[in-house]
N, C-alpha and C positions, 0 to 999 in steps of 0.2 A: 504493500500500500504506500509505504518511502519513498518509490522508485520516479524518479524524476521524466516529465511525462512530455510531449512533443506539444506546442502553442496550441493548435488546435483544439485540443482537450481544456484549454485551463480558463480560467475565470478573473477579469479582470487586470488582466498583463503580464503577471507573475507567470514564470515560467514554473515558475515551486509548487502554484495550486491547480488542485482538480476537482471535479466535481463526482460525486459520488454516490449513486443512488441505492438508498439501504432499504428495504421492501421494495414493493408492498407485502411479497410472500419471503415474510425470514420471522425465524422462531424468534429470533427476541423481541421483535416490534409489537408483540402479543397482542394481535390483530393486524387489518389489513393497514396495515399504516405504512406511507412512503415518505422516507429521512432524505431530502436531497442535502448534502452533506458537502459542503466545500472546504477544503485539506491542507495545510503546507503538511507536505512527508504524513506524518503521522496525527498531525496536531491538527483539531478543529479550530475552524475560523468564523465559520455561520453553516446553521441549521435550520434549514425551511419545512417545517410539516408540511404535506399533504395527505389530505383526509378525501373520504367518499366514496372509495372504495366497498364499501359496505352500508352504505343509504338505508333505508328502511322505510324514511318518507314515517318516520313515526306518528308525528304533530299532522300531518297531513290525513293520515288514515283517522286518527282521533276523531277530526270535521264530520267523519261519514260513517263512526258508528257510534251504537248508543255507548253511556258510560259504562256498562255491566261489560262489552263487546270490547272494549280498550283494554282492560286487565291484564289481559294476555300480548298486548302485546306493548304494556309498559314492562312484564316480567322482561322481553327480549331486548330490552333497552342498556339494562346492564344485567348481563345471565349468569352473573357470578352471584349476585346478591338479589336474588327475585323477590325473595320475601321483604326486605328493604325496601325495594320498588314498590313492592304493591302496597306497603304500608303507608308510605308516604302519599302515594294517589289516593287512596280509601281517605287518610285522612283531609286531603286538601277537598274531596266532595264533601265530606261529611260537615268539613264546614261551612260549606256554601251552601249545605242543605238544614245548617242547624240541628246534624244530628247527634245524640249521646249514646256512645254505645253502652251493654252491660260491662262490669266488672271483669267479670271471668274474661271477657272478648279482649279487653286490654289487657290481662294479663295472659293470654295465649299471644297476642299478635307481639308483646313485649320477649314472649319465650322464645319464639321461633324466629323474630328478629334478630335476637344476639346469637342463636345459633348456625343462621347463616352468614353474621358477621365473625363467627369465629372461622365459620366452611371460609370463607370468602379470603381469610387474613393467612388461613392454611396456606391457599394457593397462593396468595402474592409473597410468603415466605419459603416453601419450597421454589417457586420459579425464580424466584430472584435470586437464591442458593445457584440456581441450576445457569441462571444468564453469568456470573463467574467462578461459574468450575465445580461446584460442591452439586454431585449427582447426590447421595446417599439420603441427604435430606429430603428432596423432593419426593423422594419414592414415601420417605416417613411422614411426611405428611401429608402426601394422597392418601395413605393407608390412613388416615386419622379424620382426615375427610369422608371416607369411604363411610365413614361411622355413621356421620351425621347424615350424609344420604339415604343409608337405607333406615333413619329413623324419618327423613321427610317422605322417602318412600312408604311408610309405613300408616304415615299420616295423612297424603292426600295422593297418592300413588306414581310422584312424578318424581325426578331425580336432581332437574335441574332448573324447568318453566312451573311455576307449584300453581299460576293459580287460587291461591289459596284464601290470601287474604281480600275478602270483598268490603262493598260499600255498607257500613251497618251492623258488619259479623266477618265469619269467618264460612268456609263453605265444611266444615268440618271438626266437630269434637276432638280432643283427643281420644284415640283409641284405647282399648282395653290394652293396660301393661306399658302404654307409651310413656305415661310417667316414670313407671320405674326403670325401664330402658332408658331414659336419660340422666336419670340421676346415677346409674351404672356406667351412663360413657362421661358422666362430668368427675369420675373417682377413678376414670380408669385415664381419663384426660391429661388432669393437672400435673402428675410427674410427667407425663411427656413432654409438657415445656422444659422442664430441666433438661430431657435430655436434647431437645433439638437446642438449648445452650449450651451445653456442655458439644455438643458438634460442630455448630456454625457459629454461634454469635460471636462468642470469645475466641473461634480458631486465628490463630495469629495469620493465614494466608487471606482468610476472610477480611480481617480489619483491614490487611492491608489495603486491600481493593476497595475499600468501602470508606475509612475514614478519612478526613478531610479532603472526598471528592463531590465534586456538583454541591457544593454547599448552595441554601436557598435562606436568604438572609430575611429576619421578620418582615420589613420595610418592601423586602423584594414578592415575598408569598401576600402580601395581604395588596399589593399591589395588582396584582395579576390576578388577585381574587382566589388564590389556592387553597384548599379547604381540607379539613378530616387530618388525617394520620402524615400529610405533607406540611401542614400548616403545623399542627402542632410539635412535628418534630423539630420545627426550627422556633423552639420552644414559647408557641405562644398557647395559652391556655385557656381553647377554645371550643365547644366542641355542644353544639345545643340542644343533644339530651340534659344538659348543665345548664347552659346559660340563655336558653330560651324553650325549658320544659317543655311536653308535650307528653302527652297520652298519659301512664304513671308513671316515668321514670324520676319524679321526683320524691317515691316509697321507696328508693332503693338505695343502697350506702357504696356506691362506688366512687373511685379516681378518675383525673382525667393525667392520664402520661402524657411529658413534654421532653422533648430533646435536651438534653445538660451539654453536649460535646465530652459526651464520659473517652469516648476514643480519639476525638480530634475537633472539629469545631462543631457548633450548635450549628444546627441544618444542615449535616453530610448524609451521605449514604445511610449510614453506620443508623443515624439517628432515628430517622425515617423508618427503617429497617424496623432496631428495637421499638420503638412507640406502638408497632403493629404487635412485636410480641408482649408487650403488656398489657394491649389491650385484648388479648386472649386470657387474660388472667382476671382480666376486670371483667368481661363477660360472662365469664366463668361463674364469677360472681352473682353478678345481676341473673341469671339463670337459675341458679340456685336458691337465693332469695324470694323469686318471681315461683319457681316452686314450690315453695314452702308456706308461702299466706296467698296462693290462688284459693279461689274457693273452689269445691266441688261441685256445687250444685250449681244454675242455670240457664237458662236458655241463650242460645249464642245466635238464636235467629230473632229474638226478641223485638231489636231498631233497627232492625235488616229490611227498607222499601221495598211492597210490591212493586213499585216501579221509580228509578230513579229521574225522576223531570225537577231540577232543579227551579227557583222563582230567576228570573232574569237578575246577570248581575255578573261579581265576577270574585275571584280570590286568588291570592300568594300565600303557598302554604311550604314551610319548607322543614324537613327531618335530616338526619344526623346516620346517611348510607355507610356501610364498608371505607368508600373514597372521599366523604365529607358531607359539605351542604348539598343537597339534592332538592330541587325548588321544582313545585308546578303552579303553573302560574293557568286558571281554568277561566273562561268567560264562558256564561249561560243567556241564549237567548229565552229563557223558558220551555226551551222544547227536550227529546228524551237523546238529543244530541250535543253537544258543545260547542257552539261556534266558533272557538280559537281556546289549544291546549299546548302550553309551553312548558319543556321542560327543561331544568338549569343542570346541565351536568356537570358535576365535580371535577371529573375525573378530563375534561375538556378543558376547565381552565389550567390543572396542571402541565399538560400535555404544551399550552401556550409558552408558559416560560422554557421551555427546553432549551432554545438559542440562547437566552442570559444563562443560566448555570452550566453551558454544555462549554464555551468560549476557553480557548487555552487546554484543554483536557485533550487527552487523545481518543483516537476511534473506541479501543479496549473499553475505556471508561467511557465512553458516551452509551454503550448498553447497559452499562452500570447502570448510570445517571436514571436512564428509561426506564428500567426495569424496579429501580426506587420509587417511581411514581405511582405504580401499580394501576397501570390504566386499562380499560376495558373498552375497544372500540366499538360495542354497542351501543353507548349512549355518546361516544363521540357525535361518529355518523347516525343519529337520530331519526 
């Protein structure tokens, strides 16, 4: 990639630079993403995203079906964290519709939230393992995700699109024994953070790759708008199941983890990284908690509308996904359709700063850098 390249190729006079196109189809860009990538030798200079590759025309398809009919296909917006998604949209109708669900519905949609925030945090730590060098992890914590799938499998029969959570309710109880199946994978869980620490976090070939590169400076993340487990690892402490409650999470006793620079500065790799694994511990948490004063008894079809026809009007409702603030933004003309449905993806504004943290680093670490972000082209291309 060094090797010094004939004028034709290069950009902007320098005989030193080239242009470099990284996707759209490569394992690290973890979606269909295309890095045009201009180089002296090894070292980057500028980085232009291109997105669209993967369109889905989300917000568009919303206009033409009813709100019950969109569900499905805000899950495939980001399909790492469905249950997230659909809790987030339930809740932005529910408020436009003025509705309250029961108890028990908040504390199920609060259970299966952090358990796909934990599924969610698995993959962006094995793959990010896996974009410099460390196989061994990723396979351990597929296996540990593998868990919590067949417990959502179990629960509304899908593995990855659930579906699940609707306008008013949920479209399913839990089932017989699925409590205690999870209270069995959150015991059998918590030492396996220790050990995927004891493998990757602290490995010394790990740090080296990770700390103080693509650092994202407070000033620089709240600029660009960068949200969740990016924001906060460049240690600001933010995170609005906290700081702008919603639903119950304000019954429950957990931390919000920020970036310190324990391995090299506040907002590296490194940082970003750990924030994710702690917040597997605080999840952990709150799931536990969240099972232990749910009620048993209830009806979860209770505030569940025969038919969702919103009064004309409109709302900004925004929840605290895997990747950060996740915003939908709904206008109702009165009908059983939406007339314009916006939605703010997280994981889109991170993707923005690439070119300011990627600058001076070389190619090696510009996977790095991407693969810290933990971005999910679904709700990119929207």
């Amino acid at each position: 990639m060094g090797i010094k390249i004939n004028n034709q190729n290069t950009h902007n006079s320098s005989d030193e630079e080239m242009v470099l196109n990284i996707g759209p189809q490569h394992p690290s860009t973890h979606g269909v993403l295309r890095l045009k990538t201009i180089t002296d030798g090894e070292i980057i200079k500028k980085i232009t995203p291109y997105i669209g590759y993967l369109h889905r025309c989300f917000e568009k398809h919303c206009e033409n079906l009813t709100y019950e009919q969109a569900i499905p296909f805000v899950d495939r917006c980001d399909y790492i964290g469905s249950m997230n998604n659909d809790f987030g949209y339930a809740i932005a109708v529910e408020k436009l519709m003025d509705i309250q669900v029961p108890e028990k519905v908040e504390y199920i949609r609060v259970i299966v939230a952090e358990m796909n925030r934990i599924a969610s945090h698995l993959l962006a730590v094995g793959v990010f393992g896996l974009d410099v060098g460390a196989v061994t992890p990723f396979v351990y914590c597929f296996r540990d995700r593998e868990r919590i799938l067949d417990l959502f499998e179990m629960l509304c029969g899908a593995r990855l699109l659930y579906n699940y959570i609707w306008v008013g309710g949920v479209s399913h109880d839990f089932p017989v024994g699925w409590v205690e199946k999870t209270y069995e994978f959150l015991d059998y869980f918590e030492p396996k953070i220790i050990e995927t620490n004891d493998l990757l976090t602290y490995n010394k070939i790990f740090i080296e790759r990770t700390a103080d590169v693509g650092v994202i400076p407070p000033e620089v993340a709240i600029s660009y708008g960068v949200t969740g487990p990016n924001l906060r690892g460049s240690g600001v402490k933010w995170d609005l199941r906290k700081n702008e409650t919603y639903s119950i999470y304000d019954k429950f006793d957990f931390d919000i983890p920020i970036g310190t620079g324990a391995m090299g500065t506040i907002g590296d790799c490194w940082d970003r990284y750990y924030v994710r694994i702690r917040e597997l511990e605080e999840s952990l948490k709150i799931v536990r908690q969240a099972l232990d004063q749910m009620p048993r008894q209830g009806d979860i079809y209770e505030s569940m509308p025969k038919k969702i026809r919103p009064n004309a009007g409109h709302i900004y409702s925004r929840t605290e996904s895997p990747r950060g603030d996740l915003g939908f933004y709904i206008e109702s003309d009165g009908s059983a359709t939406p007339s314009r449905l916006k939605l703010r993806s997280p994981a889109f504004t991170a993707l923005s700063c690439m070119d300011e943290i990627s600058k001076g680093w070389m190619l090696a670490d510009m996977l790095t850098i991407l693969g810290s972000l933990d971005i999910v082209l679904g709700e990119i291309d929207r």
